[in-house]
C-alpha positions as CSV (number, residue, x, y, z in Angstrom):
1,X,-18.8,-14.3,-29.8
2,X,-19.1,-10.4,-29.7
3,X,-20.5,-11.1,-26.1
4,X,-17.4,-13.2,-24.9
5,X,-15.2,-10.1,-26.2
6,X,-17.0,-7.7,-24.6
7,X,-16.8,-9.5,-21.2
8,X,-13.2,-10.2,-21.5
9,X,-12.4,-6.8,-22.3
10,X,-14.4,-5.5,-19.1
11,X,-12.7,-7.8,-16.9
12,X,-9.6,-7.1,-18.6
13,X,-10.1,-2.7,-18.0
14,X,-11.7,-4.1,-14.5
15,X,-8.4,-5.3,-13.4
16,X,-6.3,-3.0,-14.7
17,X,-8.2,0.0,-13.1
18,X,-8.1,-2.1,-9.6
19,X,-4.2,-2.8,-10.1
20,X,-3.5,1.4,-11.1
21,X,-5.4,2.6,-8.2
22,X,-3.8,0.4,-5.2
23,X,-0.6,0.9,-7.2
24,X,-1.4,5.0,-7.2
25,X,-3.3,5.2,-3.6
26,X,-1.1,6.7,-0.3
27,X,0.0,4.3,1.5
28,X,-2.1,5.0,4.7
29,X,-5.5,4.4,2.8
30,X,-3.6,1.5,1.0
31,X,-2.9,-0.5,4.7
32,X,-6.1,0.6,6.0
33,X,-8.1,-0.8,2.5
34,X,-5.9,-4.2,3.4
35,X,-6.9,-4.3,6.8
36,X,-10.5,-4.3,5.9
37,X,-9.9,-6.8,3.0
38,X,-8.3,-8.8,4.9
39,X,-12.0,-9.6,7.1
40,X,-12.5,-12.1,4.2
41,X,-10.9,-15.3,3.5
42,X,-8.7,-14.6,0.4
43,X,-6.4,-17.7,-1.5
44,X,-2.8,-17.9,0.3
45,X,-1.0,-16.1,-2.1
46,X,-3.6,-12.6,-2.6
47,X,-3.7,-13.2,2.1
48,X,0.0,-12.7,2.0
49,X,0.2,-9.7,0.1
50,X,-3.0,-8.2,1.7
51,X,-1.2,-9.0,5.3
52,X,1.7,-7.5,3.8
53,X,0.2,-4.3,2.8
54,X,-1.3,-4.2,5.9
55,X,1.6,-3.9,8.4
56,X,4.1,-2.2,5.7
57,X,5.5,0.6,7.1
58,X,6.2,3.9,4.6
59,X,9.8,4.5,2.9
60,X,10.8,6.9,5.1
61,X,11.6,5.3,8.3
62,X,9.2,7.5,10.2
63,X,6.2,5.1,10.1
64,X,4.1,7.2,8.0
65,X,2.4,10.1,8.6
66,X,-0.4,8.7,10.5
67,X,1.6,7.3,13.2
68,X,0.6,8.7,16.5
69,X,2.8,10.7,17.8
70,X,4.3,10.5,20.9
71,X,5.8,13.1,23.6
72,X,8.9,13.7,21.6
73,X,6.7,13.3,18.4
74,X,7.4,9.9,17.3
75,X,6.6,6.8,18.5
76,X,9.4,4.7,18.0
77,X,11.6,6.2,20.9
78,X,14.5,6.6,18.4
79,X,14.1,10.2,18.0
80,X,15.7,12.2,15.1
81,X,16.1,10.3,12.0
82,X,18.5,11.5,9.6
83,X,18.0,11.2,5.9
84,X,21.1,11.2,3.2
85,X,20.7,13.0,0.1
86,X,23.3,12.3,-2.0
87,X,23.4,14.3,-5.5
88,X,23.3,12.2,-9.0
89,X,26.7,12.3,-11.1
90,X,26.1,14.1,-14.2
């Protein structure tokens, strides 16, 4: 019985150190990780999400940082971007 414990615990600290790291990694070396996962023939549902990390783009609207950049230093052709900040009510 102590043996069955043991191995559910590990599996249990397994997951939940795989789950905190993706969850924590940049996003670049999260979609690059995906796109070598994704070599392998996963269930639908863990395929989807994999794909899906693969070809998300970051928050910003800029395309991440490891976009190549282009000759007006983007690649999207949009040039500047403008970002909002807008200050919390107190």
């Amino acid at each position: 019985m102590h043996h069955l414990q043991s191995s559910i615990v590990a599996l249990l600290v397994i997951g939940c150190s795989a789950y905190a790291a993706w969850t924590l990694m940049p996003t670049v070396a999260r979609r690059g990780l995906a796109k070598q996962l994704l070599r392998v023939r996963w269930p639908a549902p863990l395929a989807m999400r994999l794909q899906r990390a693969a070809s998300t783009a970051s928050g910003c609207g800029c395309d991440g940082c490891d976009a190549s950049a282009g000759p007006r230093g983007n690649d999207s052709g949009r040039g500047v971007q403008k970002i909002l900040i807008v200050p919390r009510r107190r």
